[in-house]
C-alpha positions in Angstrom: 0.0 0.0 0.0 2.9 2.6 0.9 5.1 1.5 -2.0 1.6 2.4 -4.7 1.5 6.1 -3.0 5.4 6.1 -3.0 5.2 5.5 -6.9 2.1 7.9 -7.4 4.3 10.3 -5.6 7.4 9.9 -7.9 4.8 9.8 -10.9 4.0 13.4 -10.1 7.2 14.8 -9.1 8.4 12.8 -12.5 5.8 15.1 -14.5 6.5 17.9 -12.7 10.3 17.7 -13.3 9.6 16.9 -17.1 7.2 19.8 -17.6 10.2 22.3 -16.1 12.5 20.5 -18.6 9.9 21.4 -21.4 9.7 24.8 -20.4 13.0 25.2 -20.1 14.2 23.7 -23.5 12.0 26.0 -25.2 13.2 28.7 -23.4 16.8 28.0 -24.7 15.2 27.6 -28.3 13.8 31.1 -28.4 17.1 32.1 -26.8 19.3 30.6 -30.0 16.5 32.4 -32.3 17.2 35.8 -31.1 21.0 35.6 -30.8 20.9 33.9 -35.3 18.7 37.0 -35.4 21.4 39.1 -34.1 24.3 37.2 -36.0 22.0 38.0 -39.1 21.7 41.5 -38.6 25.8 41.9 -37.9 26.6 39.6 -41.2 24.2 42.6 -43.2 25.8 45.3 -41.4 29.2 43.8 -42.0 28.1 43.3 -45.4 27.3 46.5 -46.3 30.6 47.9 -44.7 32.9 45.4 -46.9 30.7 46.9 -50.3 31.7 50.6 -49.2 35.1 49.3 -48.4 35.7 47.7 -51.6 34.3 51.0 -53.2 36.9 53.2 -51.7 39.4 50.4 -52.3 38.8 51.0 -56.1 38.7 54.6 -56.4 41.7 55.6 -58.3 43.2 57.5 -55.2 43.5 54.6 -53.6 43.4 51.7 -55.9 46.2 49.1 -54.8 47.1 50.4 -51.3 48.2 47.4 -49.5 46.7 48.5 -46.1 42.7 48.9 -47.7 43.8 45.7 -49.9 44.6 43.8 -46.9 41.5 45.4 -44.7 39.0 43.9 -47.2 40.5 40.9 -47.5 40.3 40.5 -43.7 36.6 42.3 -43.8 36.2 39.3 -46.5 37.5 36.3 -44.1 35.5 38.0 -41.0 32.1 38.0 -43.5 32.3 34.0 -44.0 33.4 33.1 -40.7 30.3 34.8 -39.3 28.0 33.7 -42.5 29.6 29.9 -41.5 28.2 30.3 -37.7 24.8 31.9 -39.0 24.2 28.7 -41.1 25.0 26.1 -38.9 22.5 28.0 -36.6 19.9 28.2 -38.7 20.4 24.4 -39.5 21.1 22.7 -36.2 17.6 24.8 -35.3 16.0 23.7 -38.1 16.7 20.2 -36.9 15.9 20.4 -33.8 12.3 22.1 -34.6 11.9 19.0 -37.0 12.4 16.3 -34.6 
């Protein structure tokens, strides 16, 4: 008799716990969301800076300056690493709203 209100018990606490869990998980997921928003938003912004870079790069003045050449290569590199992190966001919370 004691062990069947022990296990109802444990039933409910079991619930209980897995509800938190539930609440929690999603919690995290609209977490992830808003920071690939944010990555989003810097890739555009970083984006649009490495187009006006690349236009003062080739105004004649100063066309083939190694410092504004080697500033939007590394404005170049710093775009995919970022675009690189923004997709495997988007996919690993693509799979996870899937499952």
């Amino acid at each position: 008799m004691i062990s069947t209100w022990i296990l109802i018990l444990l039933l409910f606490v079991s619930i209980a716990i897995n509800v938190l869990l539930a609440w929690y998980c999603k919690k995290l997921l609209n977490y992830l969301s808003l920071v690939n928003d944010d990555t989003e938003e810097l890739l555009l912004f970083l984006s649009e800076y490495e187009v006006h870079l690349k236009d003062v790069y080739n105004r004649e003045l100063f066309y083939g300056e190694p410092v504004l050449e080697s500033l939007l290569k590394h404005t170049k590199d710093t775009a995919d690493k970022i675009e690189f992190f923004v997709d495997a966001s988007v996919s690993s919370t693509t799979e996870t709203v899937d499952e």
